[in-house]
GULUMGU-617415 format. One record per residue: residue in three letters; y, x, z of N, C-alpha, C, O in turn. Coordinates in steps of 0.05 Angstrom, whole numbers, plus 5000, padded with zeros to 4 digits. Atoms other than C-alpha are relative to their C-alpha. Layout:
ALAYXZYXZYXZYXZ/...
This chain:
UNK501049835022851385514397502250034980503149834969/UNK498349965019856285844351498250114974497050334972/UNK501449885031853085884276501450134984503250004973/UNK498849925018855386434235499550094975497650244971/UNK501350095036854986374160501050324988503050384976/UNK499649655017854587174137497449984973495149914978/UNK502349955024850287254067498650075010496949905008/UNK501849764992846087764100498249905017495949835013/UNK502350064975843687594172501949735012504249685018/UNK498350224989844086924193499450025031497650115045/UNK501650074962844486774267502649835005504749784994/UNK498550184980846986354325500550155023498950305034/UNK499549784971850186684386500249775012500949574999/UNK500350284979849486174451502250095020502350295034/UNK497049974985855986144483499649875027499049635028/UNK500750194979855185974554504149845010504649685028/UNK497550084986862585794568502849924990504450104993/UNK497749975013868485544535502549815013502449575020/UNK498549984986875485614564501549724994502049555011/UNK497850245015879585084523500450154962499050324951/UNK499050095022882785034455502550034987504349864986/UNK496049935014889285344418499750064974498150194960/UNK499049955037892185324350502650195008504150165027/UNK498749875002895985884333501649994970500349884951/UNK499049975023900986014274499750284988499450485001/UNK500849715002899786574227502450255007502250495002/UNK497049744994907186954250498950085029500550255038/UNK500149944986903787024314496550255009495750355029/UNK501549804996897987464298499850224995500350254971/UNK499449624997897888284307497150054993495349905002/UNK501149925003893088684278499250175018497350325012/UNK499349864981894089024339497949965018499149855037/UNK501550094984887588914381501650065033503750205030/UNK498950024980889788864464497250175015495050225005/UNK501549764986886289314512498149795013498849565015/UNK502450204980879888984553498650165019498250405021/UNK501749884982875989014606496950014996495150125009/UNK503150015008869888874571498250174978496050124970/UNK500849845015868989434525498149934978495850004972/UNK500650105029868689074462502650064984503849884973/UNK497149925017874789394429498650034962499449914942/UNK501550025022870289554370499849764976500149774952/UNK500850275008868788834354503049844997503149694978/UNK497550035007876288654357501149974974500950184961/UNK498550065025880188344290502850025004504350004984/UNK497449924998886688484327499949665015497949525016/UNK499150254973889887844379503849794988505849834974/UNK498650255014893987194368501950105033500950155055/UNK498449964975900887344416502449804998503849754978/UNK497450194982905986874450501250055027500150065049/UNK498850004974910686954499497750295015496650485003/UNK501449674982907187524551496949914990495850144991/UNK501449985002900887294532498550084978499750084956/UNK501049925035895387534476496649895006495249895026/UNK503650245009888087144454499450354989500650474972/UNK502149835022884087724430497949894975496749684982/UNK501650115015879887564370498450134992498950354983/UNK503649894998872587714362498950064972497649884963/UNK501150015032870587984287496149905005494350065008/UNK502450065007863987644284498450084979496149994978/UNK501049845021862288064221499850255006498550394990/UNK500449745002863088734257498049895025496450075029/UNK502349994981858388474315498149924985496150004997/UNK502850085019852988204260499250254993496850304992/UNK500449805022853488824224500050305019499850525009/UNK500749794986852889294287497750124999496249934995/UNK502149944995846889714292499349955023496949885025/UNK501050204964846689484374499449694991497749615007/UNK500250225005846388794345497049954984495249794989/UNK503149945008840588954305497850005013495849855017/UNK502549964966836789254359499649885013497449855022/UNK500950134978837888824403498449704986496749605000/UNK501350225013835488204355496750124991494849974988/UNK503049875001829188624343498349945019496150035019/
């Protein structure tokens, strides 16, 4: 269960799966979101990059604050 602390709408999203564990420095993050296959570009805060690889990172304030997010908690 990931709890996220927004003023507005509280909730918990239930994470079924987690990969591992990385610290990043802040010279290595791009505002630059990375292309996906999961067609969540939307929800994107832009991705943590090293070497050939890039973490995407998940704005948890623009998926709270979606109207699909709404709906679907309805």
């Amino acid at each position: 269960m990931l709890v996220v602390n927004h003023r507005e709408i509280p909730a918990g999203l239930l994470v079924d799966e987690v990969l591992g564990f990385r610290r990043f420095a802040e010279g290595e993050f791009s505002g630059d979101a990375p292309p996906t296959v999961a067609r969540c570009e939307r929800y994107l805060a832009g991705a943590f990059r090293r070497a050939h690889e890039q973490w995407p990172v998940l704005s948890l304030r623009s998926i709270l604050e979606s109207p699909a997010f709404a709906e679907a908690a309805a």
